[in-house]
N, C-alpha and C positions, 0 to 999 in steps of 0.2 A: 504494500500500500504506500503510495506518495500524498505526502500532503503540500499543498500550495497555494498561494495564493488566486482566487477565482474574479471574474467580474459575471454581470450577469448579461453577457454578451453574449456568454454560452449555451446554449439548446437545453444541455443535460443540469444547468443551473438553474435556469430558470424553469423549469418544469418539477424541480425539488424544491424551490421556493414555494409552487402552485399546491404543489402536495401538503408542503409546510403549511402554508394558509388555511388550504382545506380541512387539515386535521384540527389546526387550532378551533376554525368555526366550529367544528363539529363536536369538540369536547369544553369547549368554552363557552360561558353565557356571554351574549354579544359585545357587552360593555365588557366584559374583561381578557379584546383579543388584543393584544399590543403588538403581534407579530407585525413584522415589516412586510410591505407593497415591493414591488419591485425596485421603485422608486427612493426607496429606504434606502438600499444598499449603495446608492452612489455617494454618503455624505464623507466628505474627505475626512469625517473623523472615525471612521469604520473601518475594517479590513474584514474578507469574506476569505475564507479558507474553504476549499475543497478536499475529502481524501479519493483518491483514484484507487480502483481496480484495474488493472489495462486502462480499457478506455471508458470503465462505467465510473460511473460516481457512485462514490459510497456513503456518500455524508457529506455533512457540511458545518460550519461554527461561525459564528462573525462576533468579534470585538471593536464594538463600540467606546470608543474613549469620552468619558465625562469629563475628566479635568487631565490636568499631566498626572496625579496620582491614583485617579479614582475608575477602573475600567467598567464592564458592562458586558456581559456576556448575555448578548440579544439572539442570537438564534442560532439554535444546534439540532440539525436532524439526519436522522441516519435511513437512508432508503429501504426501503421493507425487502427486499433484496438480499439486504448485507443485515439483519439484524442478529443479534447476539453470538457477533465475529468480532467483538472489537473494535467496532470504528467509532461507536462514542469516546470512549475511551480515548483514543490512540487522538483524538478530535481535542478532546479536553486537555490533555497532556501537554500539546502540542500549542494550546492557545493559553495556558498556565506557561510554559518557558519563553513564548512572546513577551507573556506579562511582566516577567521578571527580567528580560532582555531589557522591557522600555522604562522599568524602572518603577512601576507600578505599586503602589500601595495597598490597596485593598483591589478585588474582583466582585463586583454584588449580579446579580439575575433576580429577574421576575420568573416564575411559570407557575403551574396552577394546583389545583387541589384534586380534582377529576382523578380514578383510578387510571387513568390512560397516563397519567404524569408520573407514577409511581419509577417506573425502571430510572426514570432520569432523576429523582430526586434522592434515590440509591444511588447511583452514579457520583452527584453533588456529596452526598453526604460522606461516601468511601473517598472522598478526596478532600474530606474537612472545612467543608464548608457549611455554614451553620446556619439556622431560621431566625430573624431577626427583624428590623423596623424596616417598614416602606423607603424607600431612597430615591433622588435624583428629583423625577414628574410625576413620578408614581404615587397613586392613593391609597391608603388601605381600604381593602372589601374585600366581600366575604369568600371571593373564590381566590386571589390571589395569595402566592406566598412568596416572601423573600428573605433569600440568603446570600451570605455574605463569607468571604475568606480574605484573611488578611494577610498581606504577601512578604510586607518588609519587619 
């Protein structure tokens, strides 16, 4: 598996972004989908990573930067294809040593409550990051949760 940086230029990205939305809607009540549009992904404060199989896509991660110390791990999904292979994982790992490359202070994420959120918040959790206050634009309500890992 390679991982790298993506845009959403790509056919195979932006079609796991579509999945990405779709599943948010679907397990989320409408006010509480914050996933990104296509349109998201182009803020120069983001970086979208893809992992590659050959030439499929396995997954994807994007950190968002809030401030120079404060990141954002806004969307990570692994294509139903590749699941429970390791590409979360290898996904997070991977956008965890960007974070400490750029100098990063803490990483916080939104995701939800939904049994369907469960694998990823085991994911979070085996990697120490902890449930904690709303942060950044974020509100608290009733389906959202967030957590937070502190880097330095």
């Amino acid at each position: 598996m390679r991982i790298e940086p993506v845009t959403t230029a790509l056919e195979p990205v932006r079609a796991l972004i579509a999945l990405h939305l779709a599943g948010m809607h679907a397990s989320s009540p409408p006010e509480s989908v914050f996933a990104l549009d296509l349109s998201g992904y182009a803020k120069p404060n983001l970086t979208l990573w893809g992992a590659w199989r050959g030439e499929a896509l396995a997954g994807m991660i994007a950190l968002q930067r809030l401030d120079a110390r404060h990141g954002e791990i806004k969307s990570m999904r692994t294509h139903p294809d590749h699941l429970r292979q390791g590409v979360a994982k290898a996904l997070l790992l991977h956008l965890l040593a960007q974070a400490h490359i750029e100098g990063l202070a803490i990483l916080s994420l939104e995701t939800g409550s939904a049994p369907e959120f469960e694998p990823a918040l085991a994911l979070y959790r085996a990697n120490g990051f902890v449930e904690g206050e709303a942060f950044s634009d974020y509100q608290p309500n009733a389906f959202s949760r967030f957590f937070h890992l502190p880097l330095a």
